[in-house]
N, C-alpha and C positions, 0 to 999 in steps of 0.2 A: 504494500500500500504506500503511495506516496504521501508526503506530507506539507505544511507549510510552515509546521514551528517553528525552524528556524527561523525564517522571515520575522516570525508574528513575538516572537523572543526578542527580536532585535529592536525590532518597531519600539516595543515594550522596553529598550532598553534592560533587561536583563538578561542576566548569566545563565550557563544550563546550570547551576545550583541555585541561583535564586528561583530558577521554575522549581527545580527537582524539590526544593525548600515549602516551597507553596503548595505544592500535590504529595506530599510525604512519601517522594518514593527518593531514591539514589540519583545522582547523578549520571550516574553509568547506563541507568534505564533512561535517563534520555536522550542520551549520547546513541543510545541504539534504535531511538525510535525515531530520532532524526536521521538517522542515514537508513531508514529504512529494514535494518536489521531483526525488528521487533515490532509486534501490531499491538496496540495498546489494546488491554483489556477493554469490553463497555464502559465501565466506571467509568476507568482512568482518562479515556478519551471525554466522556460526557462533561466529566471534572474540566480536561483543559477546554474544551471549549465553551462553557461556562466560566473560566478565568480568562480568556481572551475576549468574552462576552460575541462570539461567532458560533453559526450551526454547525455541526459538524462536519457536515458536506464543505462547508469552507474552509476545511480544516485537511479533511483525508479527502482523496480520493483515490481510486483503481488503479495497481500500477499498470502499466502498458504492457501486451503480453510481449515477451522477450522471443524473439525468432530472426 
C-alpha cells in the first residue's frame, strides 16, 4: 500500500518520533510504514488519519501492481 505520511509528517512539521510519540507505537513502525514495508493495522491507520485530520483514502492508497 502506498502512502503519504511522509508528506503529511513534514507538512506537520514533525519527526517520525514525534508521530510515532502521538500514536504510541515505535518509531521503527513508522519508518516501515512509510517506505511501504508494513500496512498499518485498522486502528492505527484510523488513528493517523484522524491526527492528520484526512480520510483515509487520503492517506493510503493501492500500490500499483508490480510487472
Amino acid at each position: 500500500m502506498d502512502n503519504r505520511i511522509p508528506e503529511l509528517r513534514k507538512d506537520h512539521g514533525w519527526s517520525q518520533q514525534k508521530l510515532a510519540d502521538a500514536l504510541g507505537v515505535s518509531r521503527q513502525t513508522i519508518i516501515s510504514i512509510e517506505k511501504g514495508r508494513f500496512d498499518p493495522s485498522l486502528p492505527l491507520a484510523f488513528r493517523l488519519a484522524a491526527l492528520f485530520d484526512r480520510p483515509i483514502e487520503d492517506i493510503f492508497t493501492p500500490a500499483e501492481p508490480e510487472g
